[in-house]
C-alpha positions in Angstrom: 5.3 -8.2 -7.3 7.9 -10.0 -5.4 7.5 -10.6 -1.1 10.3 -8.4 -0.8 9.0 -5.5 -2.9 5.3 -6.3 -1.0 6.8 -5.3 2.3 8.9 -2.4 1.1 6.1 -1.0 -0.7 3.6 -1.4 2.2 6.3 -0.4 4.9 7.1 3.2 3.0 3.4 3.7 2.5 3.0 4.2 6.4 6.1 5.2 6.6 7.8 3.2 8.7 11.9 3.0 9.1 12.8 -1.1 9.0 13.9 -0.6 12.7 10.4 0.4 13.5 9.0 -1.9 11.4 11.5 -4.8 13.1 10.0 -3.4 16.2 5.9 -3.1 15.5 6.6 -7.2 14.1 8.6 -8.4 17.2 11.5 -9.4 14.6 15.2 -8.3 14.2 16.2 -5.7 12.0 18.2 -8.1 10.1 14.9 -10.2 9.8 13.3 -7.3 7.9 16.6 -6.4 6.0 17.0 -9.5 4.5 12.9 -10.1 3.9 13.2 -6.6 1.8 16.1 -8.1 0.1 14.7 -11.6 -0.9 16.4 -13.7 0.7 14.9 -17.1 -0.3 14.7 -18.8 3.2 13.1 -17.0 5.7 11.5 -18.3 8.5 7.3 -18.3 7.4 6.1 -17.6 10.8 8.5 -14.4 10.8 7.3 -13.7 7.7 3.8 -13.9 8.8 4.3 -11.5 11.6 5.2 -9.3 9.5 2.9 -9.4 7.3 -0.3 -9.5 9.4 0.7 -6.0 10.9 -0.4 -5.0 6.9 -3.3 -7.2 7.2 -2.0 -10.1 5.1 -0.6 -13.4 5.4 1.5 -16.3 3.1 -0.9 -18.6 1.5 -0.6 -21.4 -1.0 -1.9 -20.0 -4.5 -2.1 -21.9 -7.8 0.7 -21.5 -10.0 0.4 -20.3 -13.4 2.3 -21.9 -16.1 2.9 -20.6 -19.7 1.8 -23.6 -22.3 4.8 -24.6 -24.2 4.2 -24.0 -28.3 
């Protein structure tokens, strides 16, 4: 699941609108419209404030790559 679909999924689930969301996070709506939208660059400590209101946080995770045949 994509960041972008993460937050969605987790805003809808306690149902929040994005401008309450924007609000709860201390971020701009736009912030929030464009993190839903997956944007590529995104400020991370935005990102975390959003994300820590879910209980979560961005973290560095091992990449799995497919072997070549």
């Amino acid at each position: 699941m994509s960041l972008a679909a993460f937050v969605k999924s987790k805003r809808k689930l306690v149902k929040l609108t994005q401008p309450e969301l924007a609000e709860k996070a201390g971020v701009g709506l736009r912030f929030i419209r464009e993190l839903e939208q997956g944007k590529e660059t995104l400020r991370l400590d935005k990102v975390n404030q959003v994300l820590q209101l879910f209980g979560y946080e961005v973290g560095a995770v091992p990449q799995i790559r497919l072997l070549e045949s």
